[in-house]
KESEGU-121969 format. One record per residue (C-alpha): residue number from 1; residue in one letter; x, y, z. Coordinates in pm, whole numbers, plus 50000, padded with zeros to 5 digits. Each point is the difference from the previous one (the first is absolute). Layout:
# KESEGU-121969
seq=NUM&type=A&X=X&Y=Y&Z=Z .
...
This chain:
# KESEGU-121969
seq=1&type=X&X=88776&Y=20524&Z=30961 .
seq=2&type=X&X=50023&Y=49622&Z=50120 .
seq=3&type=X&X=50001&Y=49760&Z=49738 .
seq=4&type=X&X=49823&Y=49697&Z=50086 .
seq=5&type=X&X=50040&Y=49687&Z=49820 .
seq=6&type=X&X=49736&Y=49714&Z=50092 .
seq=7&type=X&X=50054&Y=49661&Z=49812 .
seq=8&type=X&X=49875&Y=49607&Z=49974 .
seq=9&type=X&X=49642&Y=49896&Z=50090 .
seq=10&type=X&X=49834&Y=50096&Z=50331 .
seq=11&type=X&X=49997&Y=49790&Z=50253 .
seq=12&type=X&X=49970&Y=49600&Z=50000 .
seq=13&type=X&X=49886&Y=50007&Z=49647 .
seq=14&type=X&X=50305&Y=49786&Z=49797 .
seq=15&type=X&X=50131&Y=50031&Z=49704 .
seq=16&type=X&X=50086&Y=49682&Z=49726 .
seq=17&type=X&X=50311&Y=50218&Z=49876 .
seq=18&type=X&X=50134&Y=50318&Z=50097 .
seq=19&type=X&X=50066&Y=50328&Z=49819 .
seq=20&type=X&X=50348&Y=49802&Z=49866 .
seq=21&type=X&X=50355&Y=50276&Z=49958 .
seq=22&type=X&X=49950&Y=50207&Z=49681 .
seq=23&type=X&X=50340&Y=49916&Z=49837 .
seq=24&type=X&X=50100&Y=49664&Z=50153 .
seq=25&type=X&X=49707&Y=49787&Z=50029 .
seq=26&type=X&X=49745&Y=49877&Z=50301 .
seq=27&type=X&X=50206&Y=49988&Z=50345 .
seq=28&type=X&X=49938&Y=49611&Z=49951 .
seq=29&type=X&X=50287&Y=50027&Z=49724 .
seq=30&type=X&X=50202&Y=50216&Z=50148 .
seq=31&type=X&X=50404&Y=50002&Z=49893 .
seq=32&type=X&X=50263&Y=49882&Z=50191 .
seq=33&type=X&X=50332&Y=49954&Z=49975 .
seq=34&type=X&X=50315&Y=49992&Z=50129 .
seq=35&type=X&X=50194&Y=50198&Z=49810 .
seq=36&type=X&X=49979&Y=50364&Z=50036 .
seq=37&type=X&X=50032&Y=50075&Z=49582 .
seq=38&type=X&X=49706&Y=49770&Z=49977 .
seq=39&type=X&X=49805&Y=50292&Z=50105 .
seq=40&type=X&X=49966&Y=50344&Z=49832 .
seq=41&type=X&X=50094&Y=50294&Z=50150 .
seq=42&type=X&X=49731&Y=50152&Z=50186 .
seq=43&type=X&X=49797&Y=50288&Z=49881 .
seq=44&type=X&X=49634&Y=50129&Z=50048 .
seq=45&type=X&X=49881&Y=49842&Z=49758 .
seq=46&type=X&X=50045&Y=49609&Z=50177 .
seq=47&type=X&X=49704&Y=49838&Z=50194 .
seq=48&type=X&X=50209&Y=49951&Z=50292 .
seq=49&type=X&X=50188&Y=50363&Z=50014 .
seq=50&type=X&X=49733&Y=50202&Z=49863 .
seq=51&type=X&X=49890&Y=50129&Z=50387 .
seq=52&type=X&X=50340&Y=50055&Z=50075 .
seq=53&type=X&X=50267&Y=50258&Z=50001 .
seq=54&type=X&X=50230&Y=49925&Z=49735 .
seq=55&type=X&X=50187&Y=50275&Z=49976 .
seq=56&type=X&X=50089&Y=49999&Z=50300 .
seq=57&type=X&X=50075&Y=49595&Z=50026 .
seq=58&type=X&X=50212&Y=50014&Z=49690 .
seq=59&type=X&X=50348&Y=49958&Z=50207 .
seq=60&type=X&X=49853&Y=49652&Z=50133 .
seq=61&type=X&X=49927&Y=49905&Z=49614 .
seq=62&type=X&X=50369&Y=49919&Z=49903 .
seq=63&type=X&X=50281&Y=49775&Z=50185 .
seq=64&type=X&X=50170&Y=50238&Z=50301 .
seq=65&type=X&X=50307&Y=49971&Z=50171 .
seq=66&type=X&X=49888&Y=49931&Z=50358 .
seq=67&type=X&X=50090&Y=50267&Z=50273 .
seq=68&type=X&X=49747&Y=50019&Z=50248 .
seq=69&type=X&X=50126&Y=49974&Z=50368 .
seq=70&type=X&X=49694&Y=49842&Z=50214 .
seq=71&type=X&X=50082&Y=49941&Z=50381 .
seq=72&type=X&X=49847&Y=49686&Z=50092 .
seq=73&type=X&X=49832&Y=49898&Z=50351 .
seq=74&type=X&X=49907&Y=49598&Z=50041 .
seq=75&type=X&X=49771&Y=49873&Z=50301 .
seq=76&type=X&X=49995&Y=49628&Z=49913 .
seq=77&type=X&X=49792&Y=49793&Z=50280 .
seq=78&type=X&X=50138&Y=49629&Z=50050 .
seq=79&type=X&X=49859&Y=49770&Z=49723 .
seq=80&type=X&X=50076&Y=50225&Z=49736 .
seq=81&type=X&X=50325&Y=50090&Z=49804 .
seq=82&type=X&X=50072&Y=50300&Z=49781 .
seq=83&type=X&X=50340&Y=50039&Z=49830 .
seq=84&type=X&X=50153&Y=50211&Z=49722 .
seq=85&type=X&X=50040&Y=49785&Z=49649 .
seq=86&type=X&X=50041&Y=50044&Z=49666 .
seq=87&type=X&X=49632&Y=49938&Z=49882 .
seq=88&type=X&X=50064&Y=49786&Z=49698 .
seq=89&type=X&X=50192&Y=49709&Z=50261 .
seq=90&type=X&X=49662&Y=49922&Z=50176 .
seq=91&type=X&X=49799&Y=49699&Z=49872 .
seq=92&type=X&X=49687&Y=50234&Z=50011 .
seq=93&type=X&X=50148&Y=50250&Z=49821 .
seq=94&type=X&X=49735&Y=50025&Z=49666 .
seq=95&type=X&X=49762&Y=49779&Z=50164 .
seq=96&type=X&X=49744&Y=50253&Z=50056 .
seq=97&type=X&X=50098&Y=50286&Z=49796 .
seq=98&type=X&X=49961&Y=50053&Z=49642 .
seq=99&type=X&X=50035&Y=50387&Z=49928 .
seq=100&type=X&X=49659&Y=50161&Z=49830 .
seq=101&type=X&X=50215&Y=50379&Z=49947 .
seq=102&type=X&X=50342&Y=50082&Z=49917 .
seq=103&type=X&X=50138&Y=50143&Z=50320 .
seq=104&type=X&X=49885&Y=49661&Z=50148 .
seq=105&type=X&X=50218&Y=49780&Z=49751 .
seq=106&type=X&X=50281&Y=50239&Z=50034 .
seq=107&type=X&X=50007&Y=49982&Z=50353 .
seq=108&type=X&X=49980&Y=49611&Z=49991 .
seq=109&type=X&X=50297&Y=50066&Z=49697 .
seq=110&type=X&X=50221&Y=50225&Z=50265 .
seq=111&type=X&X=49970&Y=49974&Z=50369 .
seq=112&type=X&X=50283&Y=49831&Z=50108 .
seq=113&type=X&X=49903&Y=49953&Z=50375 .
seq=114&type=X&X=49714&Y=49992&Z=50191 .
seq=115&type=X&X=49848&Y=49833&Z=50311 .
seq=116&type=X&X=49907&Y=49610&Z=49987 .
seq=117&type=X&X=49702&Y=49986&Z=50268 .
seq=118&type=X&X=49932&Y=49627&Z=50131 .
seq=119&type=X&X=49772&Y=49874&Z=50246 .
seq=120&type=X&X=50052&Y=49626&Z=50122 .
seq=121&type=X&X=49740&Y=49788&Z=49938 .
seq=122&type=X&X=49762&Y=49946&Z=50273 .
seq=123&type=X&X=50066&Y=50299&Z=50174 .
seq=124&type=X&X=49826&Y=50279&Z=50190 .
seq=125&type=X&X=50152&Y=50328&Z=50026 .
seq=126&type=X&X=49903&Y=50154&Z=50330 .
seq=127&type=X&X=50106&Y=50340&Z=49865 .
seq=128&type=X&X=50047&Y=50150&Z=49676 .
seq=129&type=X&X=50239&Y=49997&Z=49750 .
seq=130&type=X&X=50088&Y=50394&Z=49977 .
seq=131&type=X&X=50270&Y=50108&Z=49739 .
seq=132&type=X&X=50028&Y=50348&Z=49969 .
seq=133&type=X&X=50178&Y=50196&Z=49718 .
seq=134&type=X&X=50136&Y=50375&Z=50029 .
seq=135&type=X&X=50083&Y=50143&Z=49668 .
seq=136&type=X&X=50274&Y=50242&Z=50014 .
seq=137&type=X&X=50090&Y=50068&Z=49613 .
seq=138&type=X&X=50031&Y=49874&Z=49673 .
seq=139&type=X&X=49789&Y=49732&Z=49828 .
seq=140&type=X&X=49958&Y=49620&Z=50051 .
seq=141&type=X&X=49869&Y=49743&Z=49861 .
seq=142&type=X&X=49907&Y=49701&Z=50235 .
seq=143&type=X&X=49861&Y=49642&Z=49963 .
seq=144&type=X&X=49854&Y=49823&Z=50329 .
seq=145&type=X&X=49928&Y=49633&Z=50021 .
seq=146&type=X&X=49733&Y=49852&Z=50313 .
seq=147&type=X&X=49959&Y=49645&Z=50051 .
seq=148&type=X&X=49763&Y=49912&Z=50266 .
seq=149&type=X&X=50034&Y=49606&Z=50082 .
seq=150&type=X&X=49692&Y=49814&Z=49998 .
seq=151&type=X&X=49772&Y=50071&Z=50320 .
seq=152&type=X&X=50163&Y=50259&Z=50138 .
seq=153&type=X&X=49852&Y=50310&Z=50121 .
seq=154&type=X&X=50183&Y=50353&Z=49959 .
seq=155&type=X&X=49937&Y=50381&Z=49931 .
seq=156&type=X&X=50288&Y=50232&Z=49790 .
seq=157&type=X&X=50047&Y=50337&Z=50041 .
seq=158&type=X&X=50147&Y=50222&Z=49707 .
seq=159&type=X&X=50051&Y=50381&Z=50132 .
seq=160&type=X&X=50125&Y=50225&Z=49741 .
seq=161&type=X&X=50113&Y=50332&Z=50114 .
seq=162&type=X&X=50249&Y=50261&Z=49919 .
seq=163&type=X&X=50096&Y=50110&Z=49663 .
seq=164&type=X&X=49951&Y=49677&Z=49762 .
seq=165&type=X&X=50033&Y=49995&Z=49634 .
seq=166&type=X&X=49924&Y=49614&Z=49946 .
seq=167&type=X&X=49888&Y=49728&Z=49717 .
seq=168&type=X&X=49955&Y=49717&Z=50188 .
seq=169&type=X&X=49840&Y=49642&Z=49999 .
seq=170&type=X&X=49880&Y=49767&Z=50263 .
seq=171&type=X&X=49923&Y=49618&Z=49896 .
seq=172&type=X&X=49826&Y=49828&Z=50314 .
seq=173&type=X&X=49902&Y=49649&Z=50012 .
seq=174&type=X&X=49759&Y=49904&Z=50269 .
seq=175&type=X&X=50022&Y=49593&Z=50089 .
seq=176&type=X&X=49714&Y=49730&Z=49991 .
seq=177&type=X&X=49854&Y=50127&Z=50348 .
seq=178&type=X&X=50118&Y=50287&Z=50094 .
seq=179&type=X&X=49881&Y=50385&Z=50098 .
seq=180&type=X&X=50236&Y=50277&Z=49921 .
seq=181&type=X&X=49877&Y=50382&Z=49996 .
seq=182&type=X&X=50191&Y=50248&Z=49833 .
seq=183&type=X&X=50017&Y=50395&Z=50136 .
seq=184&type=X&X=50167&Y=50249&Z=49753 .
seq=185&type=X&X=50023&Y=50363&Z=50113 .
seq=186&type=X&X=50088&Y=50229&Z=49768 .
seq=187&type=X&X=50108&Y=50324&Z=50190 .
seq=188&type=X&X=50284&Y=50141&Z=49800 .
seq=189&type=X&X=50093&Y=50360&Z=50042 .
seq=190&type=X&X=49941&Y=50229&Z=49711 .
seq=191&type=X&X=50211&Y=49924&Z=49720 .
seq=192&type=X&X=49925&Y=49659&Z=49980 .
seq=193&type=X&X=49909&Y=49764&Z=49740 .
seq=194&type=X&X=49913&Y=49611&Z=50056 .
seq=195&type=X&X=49900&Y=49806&Z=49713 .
seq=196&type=X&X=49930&Y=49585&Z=50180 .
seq=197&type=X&X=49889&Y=49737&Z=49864 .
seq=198&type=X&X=49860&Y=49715&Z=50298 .
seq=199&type=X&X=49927&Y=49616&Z=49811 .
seq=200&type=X&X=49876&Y=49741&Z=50230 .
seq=201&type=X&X=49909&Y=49617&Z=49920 .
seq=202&type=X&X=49793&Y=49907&Z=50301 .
seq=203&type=X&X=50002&Y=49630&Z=50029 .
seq=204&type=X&X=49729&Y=49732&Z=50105 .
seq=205&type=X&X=49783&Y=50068&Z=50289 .
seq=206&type=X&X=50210&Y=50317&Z=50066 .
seq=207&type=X&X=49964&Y=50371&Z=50081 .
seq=208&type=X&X=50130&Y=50312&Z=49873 .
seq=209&type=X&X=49945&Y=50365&Z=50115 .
seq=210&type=X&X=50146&Y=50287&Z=49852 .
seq=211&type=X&X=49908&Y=50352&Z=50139 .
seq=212&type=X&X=50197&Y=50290&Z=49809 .
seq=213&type=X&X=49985&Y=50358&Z=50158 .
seq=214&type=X&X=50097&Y=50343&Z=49795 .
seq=215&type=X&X=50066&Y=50297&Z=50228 .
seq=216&type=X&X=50288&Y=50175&Z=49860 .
seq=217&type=X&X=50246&Y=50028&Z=49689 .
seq=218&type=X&X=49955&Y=50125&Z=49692 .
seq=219&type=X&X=49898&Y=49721&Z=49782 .
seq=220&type=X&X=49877&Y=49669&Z=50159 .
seq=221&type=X&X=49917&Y=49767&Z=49720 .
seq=222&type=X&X=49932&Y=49580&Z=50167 .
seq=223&type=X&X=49900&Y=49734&Z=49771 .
seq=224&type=X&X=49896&Y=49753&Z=50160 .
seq=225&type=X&X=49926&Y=49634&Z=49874 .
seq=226&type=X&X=49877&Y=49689&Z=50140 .
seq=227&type=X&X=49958&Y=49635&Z=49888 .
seq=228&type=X&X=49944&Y=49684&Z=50136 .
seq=229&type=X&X=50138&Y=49673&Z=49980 .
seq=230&type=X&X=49768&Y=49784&Z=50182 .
seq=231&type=X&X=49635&Y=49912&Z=50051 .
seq=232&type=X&X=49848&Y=50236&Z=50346 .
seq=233&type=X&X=50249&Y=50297&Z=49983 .
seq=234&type=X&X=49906&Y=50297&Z=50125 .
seq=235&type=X&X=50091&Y=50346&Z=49867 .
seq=236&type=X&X=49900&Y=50335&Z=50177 .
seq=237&type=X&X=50137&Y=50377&Z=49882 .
seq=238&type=X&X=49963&Y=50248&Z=50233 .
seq=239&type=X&X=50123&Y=50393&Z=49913 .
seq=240&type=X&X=49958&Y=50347&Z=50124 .
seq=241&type=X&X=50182&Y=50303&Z=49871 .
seq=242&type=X&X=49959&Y=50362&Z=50058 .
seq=243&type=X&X=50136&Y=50276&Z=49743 .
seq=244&type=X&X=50095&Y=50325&Z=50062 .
seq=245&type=X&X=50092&Y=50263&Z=49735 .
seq=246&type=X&X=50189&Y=49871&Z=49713 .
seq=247&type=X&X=50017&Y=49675&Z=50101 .
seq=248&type=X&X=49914&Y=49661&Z=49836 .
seq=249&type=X&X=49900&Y=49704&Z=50136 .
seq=250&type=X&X=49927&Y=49733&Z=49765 .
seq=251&type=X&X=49902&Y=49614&Z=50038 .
seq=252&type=X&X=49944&Y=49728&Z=49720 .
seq=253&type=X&X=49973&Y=49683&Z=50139 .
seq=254&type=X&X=49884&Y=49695&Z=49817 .
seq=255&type=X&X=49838&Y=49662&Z=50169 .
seq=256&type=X&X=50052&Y=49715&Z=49755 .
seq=257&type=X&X=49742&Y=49680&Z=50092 .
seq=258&type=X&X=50147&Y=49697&Z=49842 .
seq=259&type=X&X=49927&Y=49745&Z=50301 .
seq=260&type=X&X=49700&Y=49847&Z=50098 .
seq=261&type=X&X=49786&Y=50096&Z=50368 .
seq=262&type=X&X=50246&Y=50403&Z=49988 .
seq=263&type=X&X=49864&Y=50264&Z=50159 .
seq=264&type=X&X=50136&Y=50358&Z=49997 .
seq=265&type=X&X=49870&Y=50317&Z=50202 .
seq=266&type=X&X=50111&Y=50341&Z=49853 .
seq=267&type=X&X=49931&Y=50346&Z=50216 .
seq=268&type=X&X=50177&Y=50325&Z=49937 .
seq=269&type=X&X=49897&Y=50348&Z=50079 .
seq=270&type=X&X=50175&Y=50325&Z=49919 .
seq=271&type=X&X=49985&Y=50332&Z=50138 .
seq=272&type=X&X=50090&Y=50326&Z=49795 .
seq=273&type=X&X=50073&Y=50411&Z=50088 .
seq=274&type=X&X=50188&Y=50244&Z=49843 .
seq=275&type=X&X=50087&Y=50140&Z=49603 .
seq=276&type=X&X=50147&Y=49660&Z=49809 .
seq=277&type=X&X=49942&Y=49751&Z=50212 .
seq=278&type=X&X=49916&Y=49667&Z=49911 .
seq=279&type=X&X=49922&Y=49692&Z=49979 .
seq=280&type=X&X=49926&Y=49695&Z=49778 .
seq=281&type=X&X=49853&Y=49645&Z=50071 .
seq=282&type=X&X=50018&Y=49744&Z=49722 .
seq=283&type=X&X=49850&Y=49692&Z=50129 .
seq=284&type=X&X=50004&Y=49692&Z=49765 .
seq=285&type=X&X=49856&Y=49613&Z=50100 .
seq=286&type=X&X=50031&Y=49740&Z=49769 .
seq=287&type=X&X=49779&Y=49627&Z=50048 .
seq=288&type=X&X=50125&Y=49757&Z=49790 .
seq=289&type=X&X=49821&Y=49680&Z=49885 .
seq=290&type=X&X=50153&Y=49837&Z=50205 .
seq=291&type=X&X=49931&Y=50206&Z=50329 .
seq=292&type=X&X=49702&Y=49816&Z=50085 .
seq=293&type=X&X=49818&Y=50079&Z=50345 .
seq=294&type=X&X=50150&Y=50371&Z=50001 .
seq=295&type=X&X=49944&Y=50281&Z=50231 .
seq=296&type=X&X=50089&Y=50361&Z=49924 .
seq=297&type=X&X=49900&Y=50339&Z=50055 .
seq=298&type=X&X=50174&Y=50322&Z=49977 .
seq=299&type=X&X=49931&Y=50292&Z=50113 .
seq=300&type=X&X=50163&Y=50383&Z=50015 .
seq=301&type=X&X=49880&Y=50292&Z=50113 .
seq=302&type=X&X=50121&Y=50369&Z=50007 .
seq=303&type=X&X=49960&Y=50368&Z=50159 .
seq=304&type=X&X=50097&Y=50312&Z=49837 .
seq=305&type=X&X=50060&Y=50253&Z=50226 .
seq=306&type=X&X=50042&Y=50301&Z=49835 .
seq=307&type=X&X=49998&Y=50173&Z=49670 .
seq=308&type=X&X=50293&Y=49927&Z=49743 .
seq=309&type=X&X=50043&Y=49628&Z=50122 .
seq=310&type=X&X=49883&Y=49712&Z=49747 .
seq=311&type=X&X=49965&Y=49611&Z=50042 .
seq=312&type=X&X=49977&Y=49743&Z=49741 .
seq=313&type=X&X=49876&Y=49658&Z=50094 .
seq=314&type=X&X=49943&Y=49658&Z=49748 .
seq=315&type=X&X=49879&Y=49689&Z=50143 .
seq=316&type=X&X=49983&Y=49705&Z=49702 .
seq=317&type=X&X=49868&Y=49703&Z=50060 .
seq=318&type=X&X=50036&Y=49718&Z=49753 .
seq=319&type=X&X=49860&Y=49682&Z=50059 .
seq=320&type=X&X=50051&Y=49701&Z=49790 .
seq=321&type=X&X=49768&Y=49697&Z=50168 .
seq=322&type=X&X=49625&Y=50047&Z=50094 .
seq=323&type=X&X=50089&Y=49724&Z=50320 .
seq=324&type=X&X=50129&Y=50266&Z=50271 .
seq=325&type=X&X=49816&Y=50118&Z=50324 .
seq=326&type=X&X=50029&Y=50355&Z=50003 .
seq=327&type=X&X=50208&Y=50285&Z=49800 .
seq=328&type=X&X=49940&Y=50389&Z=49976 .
seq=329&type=X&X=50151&Y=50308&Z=50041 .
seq=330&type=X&X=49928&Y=50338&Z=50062 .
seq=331&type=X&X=50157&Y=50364&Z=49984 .
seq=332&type=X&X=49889&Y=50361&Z=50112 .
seq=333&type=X&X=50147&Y=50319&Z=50022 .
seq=334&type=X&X=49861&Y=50300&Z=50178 .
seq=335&type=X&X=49995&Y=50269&Z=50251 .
seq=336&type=X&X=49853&Y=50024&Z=50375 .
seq=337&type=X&X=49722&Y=49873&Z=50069 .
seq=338&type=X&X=49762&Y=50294&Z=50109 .
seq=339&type=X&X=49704&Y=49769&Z=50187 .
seq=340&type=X&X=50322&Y=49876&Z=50212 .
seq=341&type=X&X=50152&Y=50371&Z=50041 .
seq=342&type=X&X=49596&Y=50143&Z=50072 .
seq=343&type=X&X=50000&Y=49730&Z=50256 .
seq=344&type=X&X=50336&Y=50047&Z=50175 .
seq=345&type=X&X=49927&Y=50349&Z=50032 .
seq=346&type=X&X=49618&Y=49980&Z=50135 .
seq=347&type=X&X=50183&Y=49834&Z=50305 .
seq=348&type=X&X=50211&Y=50330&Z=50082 .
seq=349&type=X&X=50322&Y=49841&Z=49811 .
seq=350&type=X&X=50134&Y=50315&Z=49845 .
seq=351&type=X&X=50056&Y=49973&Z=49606 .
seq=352&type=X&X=50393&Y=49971&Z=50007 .
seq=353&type=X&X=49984&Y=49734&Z=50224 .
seq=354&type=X&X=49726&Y=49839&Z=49830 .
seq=355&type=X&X=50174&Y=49984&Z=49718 .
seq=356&type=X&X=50302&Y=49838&Z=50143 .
seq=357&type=X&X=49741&Y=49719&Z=50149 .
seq=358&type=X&X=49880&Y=49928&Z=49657 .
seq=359&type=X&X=50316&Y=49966&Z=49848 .
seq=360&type=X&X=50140&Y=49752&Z=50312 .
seq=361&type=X&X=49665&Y=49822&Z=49960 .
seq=362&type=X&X=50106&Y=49968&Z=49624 .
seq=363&type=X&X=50322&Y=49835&Z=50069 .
seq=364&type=X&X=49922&Y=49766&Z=50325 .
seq=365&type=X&X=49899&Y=49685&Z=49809 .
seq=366&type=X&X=50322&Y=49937&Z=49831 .
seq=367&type=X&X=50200&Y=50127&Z=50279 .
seq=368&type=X&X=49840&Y=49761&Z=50268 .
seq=369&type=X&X=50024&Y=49690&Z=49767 .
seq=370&type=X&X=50404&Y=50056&Z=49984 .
seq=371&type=X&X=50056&Y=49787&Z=50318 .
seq=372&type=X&X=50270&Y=50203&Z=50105 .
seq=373&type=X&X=49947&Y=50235&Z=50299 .
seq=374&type=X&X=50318&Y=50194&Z=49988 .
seq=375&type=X&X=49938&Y=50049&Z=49602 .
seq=376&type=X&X=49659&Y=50108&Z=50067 .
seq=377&type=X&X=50045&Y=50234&Z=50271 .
seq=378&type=X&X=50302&Y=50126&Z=49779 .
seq=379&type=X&X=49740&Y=50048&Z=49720 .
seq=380&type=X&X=49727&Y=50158&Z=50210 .
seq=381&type=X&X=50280&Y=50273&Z=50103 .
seq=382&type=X&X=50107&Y=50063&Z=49633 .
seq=383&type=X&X=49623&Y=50050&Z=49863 .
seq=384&type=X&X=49948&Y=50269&Z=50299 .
seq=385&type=X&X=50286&Y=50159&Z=49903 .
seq=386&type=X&X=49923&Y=50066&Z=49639 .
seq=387&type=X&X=49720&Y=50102&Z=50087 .
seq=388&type=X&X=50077&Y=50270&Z=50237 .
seq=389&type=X&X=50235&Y=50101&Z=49709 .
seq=390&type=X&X=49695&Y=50000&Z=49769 .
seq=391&type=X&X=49824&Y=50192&Z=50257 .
seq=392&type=X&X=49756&Y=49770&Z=49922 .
């Protein structure tokens, strides 16, 4: 049987403090640190591993000797300037990132290169930034620093494919100004394992978009954060995933208000088929006093498609000043929806197809907000074919 987990309030209602981590405190006081031995090592029993496999992460839980071979492919449009560094000699390096899990802090502790992204300052990419990364063998670890100058406009591509065994971080800092959207595809062969952390500071007056896609791997695990270091930024979190047998796909990404006039947008939907597969949303928003004027709402959805598959989803909301204009979240997990099937079919759609619709229907409103026409179309193509695998 499915096992369907269902979580946080229903819809619009808001909650003064959220459910709060069961051995480390509220996600308002959540741990951080630099140091890798500043943090246990991970078991079941910890708030922020206890939906995760373990057992099978437990090579990722101690310092490696790097090995991984990854094939790079740059498409860098004039006005923006990507180049190979050691992470620790940029400027920004730590400015946005400060590791909440241990593979985080040890990736910060060991990646000796990585890519330093910048876009000049008043600039406006006319295409986008794509940086695509084959894995061959081996493991990796990887820290990425983006600077986006102050009123410039750009879009970043990340497309993971191939056979990647990765702990990785990306710091970005967004300018006073600007507009940068993020794309990260995950479509790793089997095999795979990618455990990223993505920390942006979005600055006054600017705008950040992150869209994260799982398709394929074994073990996708993002955690992304986002604060803000100016009155008027503006956060949004788009992600789609679908999970096939034995796979998991798991997001927690945190929103930390600490600015006056913020707003933040958060959509994800997941799709699930097949024995094992799943996948787990951990949405946490934090208003501080401070945040005055704030604007939030998050929201996830997700479709189980079959027996054996199970989701997990936990929106918190914790909201520390009564002078905001609007917060909430919501959460639901399910299967088809028969009215929609019932009607599909009435028409002369037969049930297969019908099926397909409803599922393409599910996904369209985060894949037409990615902005991206080559991604989407990309995306369309990948849903149909898992679900002609699914026979769905």
């Amino acid at each position: 049987m499915a096992t369907l987990i269902q979580s946080g309030p229903a819809e619009h209602e808001v909650s003064l403090s959220g459910p709060g981590a069961q051995t480390t405190g509220s996600p308002a006081e959540r741990f951080t640190s630099r140091e890798p031995e500043a943090f246990e090592v991970p078991s079941s029993r910890d708030e922020v591993w206890r939906f995760s496999p373990v057992d099978r992460l437990r090579p990722f839980f101690e310092v490696f000797e790097p090995d991984g071979v990854i094939q790079a492919d740059n498409t860098v449009p004039d006005g923006a300037h990507v180049d190979v560094v050691e992470p620790s000699s940029t400027a920004a390096f730590g400015r946005a990132l400060e590791p909440a899990d241990r593979v985080s802090a040890l990736a910060m502790a060991n990646a000796t290169r990585g890519l330093h992204v910048r876009v000049d300052a008043n600039a406006e990419l006319s295409e986008p930034i794509v940086l695509v990364r084959k894995g061959i063998s081996g493991r990796s670890y990887g820290h990425h620093v983006v600077e986006v100058g102050a009123n410039a406009r750009a879009t970043l591509v990340l497309d993971h494919v191939g056979e990647i065994q990765i702990a990785a971080n990306m710091e970005i800092v967004v300018g006073e100004g600007a507009q940068l959207s993020i794309v990260a595809i995950n479509d790793c062969e089997p095999g795979s394992i990618q455990l990223s952390s993505y920390a942006a500071m979005v600055g006054r007056d600017a705008t950040y978009r992150h869209i994260n896609v799982s398709l394929g791997g074994d073990i996708v695990r993002i955690v992304p954060t986002v604060r803000f270091s100016g009155r008027g930024g503006r956060a949004e979190l788009l992600g789609l995933s679908f999970a096939g047998p034995g796979q998991h796909f798991e997001t927690r990404l945190f929103v930390d208000h600490g600015e006056p006039d913020c707003s933040s947008d958060v959509l994800y939907k997941n799709a699930l088929e097949g024995e094992n597969a799943r996948t787990v949303w951990i949405g946490d928003v934090r208003i501080r006093p401070e945040a005055t004027g704030t604007q939030t709402f998050e929201l996830n959805r997700n479709l189980v498609l079959t027996d054996g598959a199970r989701t997990d989803s936990v929106p918190n909301l914790e909201i520390e000043t009564g002078e905001i204009l609007r917060a909430g979240h919501a959460s639901a997990s399910g299967r088809f929806d028969d009215l929609q099937l019932f009607y599909l079919q009435s028409r002369g759609i037969p049930a297969d197809e019908a099926r397909r619709l409803v599922v393409r229907g599910f996904f369209a409103e985060v894949v037409n907000r990615i902005g991206v026409p080559q991604v989407q179309d990309r995306l369309l193509a990948a849903i149909e074919d898992e679900l002609m695998r699914a026979g769905t």
